[in-house]
C-alpha positions in Angstrom: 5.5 4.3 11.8 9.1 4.5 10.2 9.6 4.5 6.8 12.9 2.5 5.2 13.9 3.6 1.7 15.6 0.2 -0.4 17.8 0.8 -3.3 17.6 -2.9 -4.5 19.7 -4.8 -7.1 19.1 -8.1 -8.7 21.5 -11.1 -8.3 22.2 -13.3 -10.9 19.7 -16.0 -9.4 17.1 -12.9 -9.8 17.7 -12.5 -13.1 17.9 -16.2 -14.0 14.0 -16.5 -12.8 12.8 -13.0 -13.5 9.6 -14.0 -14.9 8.7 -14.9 -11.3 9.4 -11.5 -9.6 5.8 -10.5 -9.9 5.3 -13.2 -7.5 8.5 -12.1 -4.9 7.1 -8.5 -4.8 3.7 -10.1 -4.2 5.6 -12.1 -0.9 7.5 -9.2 0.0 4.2 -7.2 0.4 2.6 -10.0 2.7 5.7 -10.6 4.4 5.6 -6.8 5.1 2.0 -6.6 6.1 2.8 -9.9 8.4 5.9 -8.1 10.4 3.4 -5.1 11.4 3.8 -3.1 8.2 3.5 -1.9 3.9 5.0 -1.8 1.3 4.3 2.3 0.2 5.4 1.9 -3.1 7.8 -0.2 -5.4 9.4 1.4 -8.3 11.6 -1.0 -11.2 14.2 1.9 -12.3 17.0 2.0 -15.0 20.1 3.2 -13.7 22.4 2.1 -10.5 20.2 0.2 -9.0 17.2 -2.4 -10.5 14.8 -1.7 -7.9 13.9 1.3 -5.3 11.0 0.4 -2.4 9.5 2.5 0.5 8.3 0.4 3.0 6.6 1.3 6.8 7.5 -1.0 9.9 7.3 -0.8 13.1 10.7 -0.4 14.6 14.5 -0.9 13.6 14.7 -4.3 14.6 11.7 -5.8 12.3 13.3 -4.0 9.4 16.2 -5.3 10.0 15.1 -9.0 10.1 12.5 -8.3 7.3 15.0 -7.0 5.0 17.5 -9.9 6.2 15.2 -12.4 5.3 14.3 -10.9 1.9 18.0 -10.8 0.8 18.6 -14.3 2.5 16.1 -15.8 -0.2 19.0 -15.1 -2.9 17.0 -12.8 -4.9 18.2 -9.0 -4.3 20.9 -7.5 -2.5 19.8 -4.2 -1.0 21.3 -1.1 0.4 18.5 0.5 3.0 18.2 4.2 4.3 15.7 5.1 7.3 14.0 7.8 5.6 11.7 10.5 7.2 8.9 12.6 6.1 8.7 16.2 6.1 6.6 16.6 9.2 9.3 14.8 11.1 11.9 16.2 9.1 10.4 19.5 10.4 10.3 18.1 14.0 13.6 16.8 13.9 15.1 20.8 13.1 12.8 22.5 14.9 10.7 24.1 12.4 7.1 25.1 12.3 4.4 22.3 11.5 3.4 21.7 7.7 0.7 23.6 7.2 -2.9 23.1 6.7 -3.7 21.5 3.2 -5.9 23.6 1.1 -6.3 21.7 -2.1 -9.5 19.7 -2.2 -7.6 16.2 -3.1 
């Protein structure tokens, strides 16, 4: 499934009722899980931007309206990278497979 990396930054209306963001990251998880998909992980982060999330959907196109709804609730403005693993990073060049694991984890 593709994989969409958000760099995430709060508007003022975000910061104004921050004590409820537990709850939006809570939404943005079902929401996620609703159009197909997760939420990988959700990181808050100091620097350039408040807020970096992996998330997995199915295509382009329900990205594109999940993350268009997201930012139409006022909340977050984000900038969004497809993002690819290193298997198909390897697949995309033409380079051999990962190999096998061999830590016991």
């Amino acid at each position: 499934m593709p994989s969409y990396l958000s760099l995430l930054n709060w508007t003022d209306q975000g910061v104004r009722d921050i004590k409820n963001s537990y709850q939006r990251v809570d939404a943005a998880k079902q929401a996620a899980r609703d159009a197909g998909g997760r939420i990988i992980f959700f990181y808050m982060t100091m620097g350039q931007y408040d807020l970096a999330v992996l998330t997995e959907l199915p295509n382009d196109e329900v990205a594109a309206k999940y993350l268009l709804a997201l930012g139409g609730l006022g909340n977050v403005r984000s900038t969004t990278l497809k993002a690819f693993t290193e298997a198909e990073f390897r697949t995309i060049i033409g380079a051999p497979p990962l190999p096998p694991r061999t830590d016991m984890r």
